[in-house]
C-alpha positions as CSV (number, residue, x, y, z in Angstrom):
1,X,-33.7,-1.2,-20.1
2,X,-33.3,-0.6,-16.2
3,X,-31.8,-3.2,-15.5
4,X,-28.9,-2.0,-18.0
5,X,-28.6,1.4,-16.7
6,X,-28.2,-0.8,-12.7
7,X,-25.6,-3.0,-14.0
8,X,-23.9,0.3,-15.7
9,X,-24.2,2.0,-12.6
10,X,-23.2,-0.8,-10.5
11,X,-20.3,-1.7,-12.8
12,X,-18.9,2.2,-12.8
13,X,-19.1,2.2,-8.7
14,X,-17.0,-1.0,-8.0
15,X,-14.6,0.7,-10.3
16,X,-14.1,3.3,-8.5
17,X,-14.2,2.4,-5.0
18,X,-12.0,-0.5,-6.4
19,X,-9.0,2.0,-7.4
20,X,-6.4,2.4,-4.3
21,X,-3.6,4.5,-4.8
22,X,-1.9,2.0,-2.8
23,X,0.2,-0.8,-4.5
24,X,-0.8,-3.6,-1.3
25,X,0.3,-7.5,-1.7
26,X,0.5,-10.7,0.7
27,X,2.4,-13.5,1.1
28,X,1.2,-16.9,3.7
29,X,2.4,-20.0,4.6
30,X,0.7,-23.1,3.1
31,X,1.1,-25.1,6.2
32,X,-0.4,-22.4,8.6
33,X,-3.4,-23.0,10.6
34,X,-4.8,-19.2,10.6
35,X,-7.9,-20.4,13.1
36,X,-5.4,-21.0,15.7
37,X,-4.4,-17.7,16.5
38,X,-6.4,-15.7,19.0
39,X,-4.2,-13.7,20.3
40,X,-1.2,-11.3,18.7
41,X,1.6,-9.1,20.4
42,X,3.2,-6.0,18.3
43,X,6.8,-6.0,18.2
44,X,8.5,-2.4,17.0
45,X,11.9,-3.7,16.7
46,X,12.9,-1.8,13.1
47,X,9.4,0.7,12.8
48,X,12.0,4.2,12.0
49,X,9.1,6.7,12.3
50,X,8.0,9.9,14.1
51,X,6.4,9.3,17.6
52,X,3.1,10.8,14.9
53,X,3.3,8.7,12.4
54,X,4.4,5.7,14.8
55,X,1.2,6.2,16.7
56,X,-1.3,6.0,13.7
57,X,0.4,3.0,12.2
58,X,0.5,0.9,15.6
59,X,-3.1,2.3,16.3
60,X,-4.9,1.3,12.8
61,X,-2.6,-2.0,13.3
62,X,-4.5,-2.8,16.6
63,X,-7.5,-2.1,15.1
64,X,-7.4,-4.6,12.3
65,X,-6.0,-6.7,14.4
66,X,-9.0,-6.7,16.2
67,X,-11.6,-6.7,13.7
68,X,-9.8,-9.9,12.7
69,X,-11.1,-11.1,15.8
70,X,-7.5,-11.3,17.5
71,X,-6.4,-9.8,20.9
72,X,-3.8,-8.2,22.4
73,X,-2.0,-10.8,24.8
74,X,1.5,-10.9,26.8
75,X,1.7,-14.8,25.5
76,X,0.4,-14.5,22.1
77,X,-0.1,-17.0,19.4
78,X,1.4,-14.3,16.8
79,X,4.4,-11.8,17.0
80,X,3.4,-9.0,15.3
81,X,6.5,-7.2,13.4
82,X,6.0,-3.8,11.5
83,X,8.4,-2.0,9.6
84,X,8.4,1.1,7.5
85,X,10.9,2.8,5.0
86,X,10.8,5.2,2.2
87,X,12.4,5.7,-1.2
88,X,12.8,8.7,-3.2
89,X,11.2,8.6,-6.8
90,X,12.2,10.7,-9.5
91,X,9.5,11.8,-12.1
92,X,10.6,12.5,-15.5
93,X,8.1,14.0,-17.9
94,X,9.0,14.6,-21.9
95,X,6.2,16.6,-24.0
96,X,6.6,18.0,-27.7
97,X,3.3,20.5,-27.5
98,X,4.1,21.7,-30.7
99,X,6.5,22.5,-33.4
100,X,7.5,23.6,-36.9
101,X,8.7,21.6,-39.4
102,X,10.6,22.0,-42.7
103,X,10.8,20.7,-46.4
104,X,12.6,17.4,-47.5
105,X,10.4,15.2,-45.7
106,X,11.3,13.1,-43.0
107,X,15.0,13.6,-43.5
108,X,15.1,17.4,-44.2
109,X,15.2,20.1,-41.6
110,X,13.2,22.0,-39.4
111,X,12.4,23.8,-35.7
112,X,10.8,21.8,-33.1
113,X,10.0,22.7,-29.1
114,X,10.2,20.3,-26.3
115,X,9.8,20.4,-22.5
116,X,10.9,18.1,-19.8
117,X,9.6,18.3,-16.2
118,X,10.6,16.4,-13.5
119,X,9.6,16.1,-9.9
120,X,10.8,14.5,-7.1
121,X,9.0,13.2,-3.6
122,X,9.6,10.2,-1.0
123,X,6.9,7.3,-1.1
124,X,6.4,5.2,2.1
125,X,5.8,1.7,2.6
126,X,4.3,-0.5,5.2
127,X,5.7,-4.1,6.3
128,X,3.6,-6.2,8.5
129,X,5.1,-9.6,9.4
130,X,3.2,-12.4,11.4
131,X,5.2,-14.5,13.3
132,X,4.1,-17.8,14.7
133,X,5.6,-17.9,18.1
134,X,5.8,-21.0,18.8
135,X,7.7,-21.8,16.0
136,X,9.0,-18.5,15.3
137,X,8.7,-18.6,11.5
138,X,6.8,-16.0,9.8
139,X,3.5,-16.9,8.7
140,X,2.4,-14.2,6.8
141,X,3.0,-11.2,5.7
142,X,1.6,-7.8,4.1
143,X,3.2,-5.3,2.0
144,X,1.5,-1.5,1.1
145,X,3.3,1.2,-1.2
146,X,2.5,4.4,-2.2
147,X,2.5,6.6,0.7
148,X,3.0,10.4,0.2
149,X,5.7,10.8,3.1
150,X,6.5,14.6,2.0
151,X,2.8,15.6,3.1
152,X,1.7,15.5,6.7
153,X,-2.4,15.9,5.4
154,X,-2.2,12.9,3.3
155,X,-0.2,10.7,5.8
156,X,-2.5,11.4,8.4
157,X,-5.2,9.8,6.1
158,X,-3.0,7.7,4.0
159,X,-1.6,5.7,7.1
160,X,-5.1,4.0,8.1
161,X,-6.1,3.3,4.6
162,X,-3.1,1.8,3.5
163,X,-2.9,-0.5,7.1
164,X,-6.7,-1.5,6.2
165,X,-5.6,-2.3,2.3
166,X,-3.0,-4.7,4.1
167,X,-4.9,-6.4,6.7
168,X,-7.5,-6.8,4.3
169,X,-5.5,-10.0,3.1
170,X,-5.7,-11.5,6.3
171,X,-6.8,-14.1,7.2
172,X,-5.7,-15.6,3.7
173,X,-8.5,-16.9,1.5
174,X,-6.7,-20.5,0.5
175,X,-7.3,-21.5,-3.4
């Protein structure tokens, strides 16, 4: 009987620490040899951000970088490109809480309420792109959604957890 109530347990808490908020997907290159690569160089080319926000994604970058076991080098084996953007997303919400109807069945007559919400906020994504310099062709790349870009709080702690969600992906586990 424990060991049903562990694997309950155990089952319920990788479900939740499994649910992101984030919406996070990679792409590779078949051909790529991802033990090559030691050493990386960021390129900010098209990252349209606030010097804030700008700092915390370059920061968190460097950090996975690193974990990865990668270092910042003026000849690197990897161009590093980051971009960022943001689209606005409409909400649209239809409810009929409650109503009154009349006779005649379906066809006949009668009152009913409805209510329709909708809300509107900016989500921002994350873009990182690996280059192989030598032959200057990307080698893979990591995609996060689902940033709440109207709220400095949650940026500040959605910025580093969507950058981890990314780099997770990398180096890419081949199938």
């Amino acid at each position: 009987m424990k060991k049903y109530i562990f694997i309950l347990l155990a089952s319920a808490a990788l479900g939740l620490t499994s649910c992101s908020p984030f919406q996070v997907r990679s792409d590779y290159a078949e051909t790529a040899n991802f033990t090559t690569y030691k050493t990386y160089k960021i390129r900010i080319d098209d990252l349209k951000l606030n010097d804030i926000d700008k700092d915390r994604v370059l920061n968190e970058l460097s950090r996975q970088l690193q974990s990865k076991g990668l270092q910042s080098g003026e000849n690197p084996d990897l161009i590093v490109n980051v971009k960022a953007n943001h689209k606005k997303i409409t909400d649209i919400t239809n409810n009929s809480p409650y109503g009154m109807w009349g006779w005649g069945g379906p066809f006949g007559w009668g009152v009913g309420m409805s209510r329709t919400w909708t809300s509107n906020y900016n989500e921002g994504a994350l873009i990182v792109d690996l280059i192989d310099s030598k032959t200057n062709k990307l080698v893979w790349q990591g995609i996060g959604s689902g940033i709440s870009v109207d709220s400095p709080k949650a940026k500040q702690r959605q910025i580093p957890e969507i950058m981890a969600e990314i780099m997770k992906n990398y180096p890419p586990q081949r199938k």
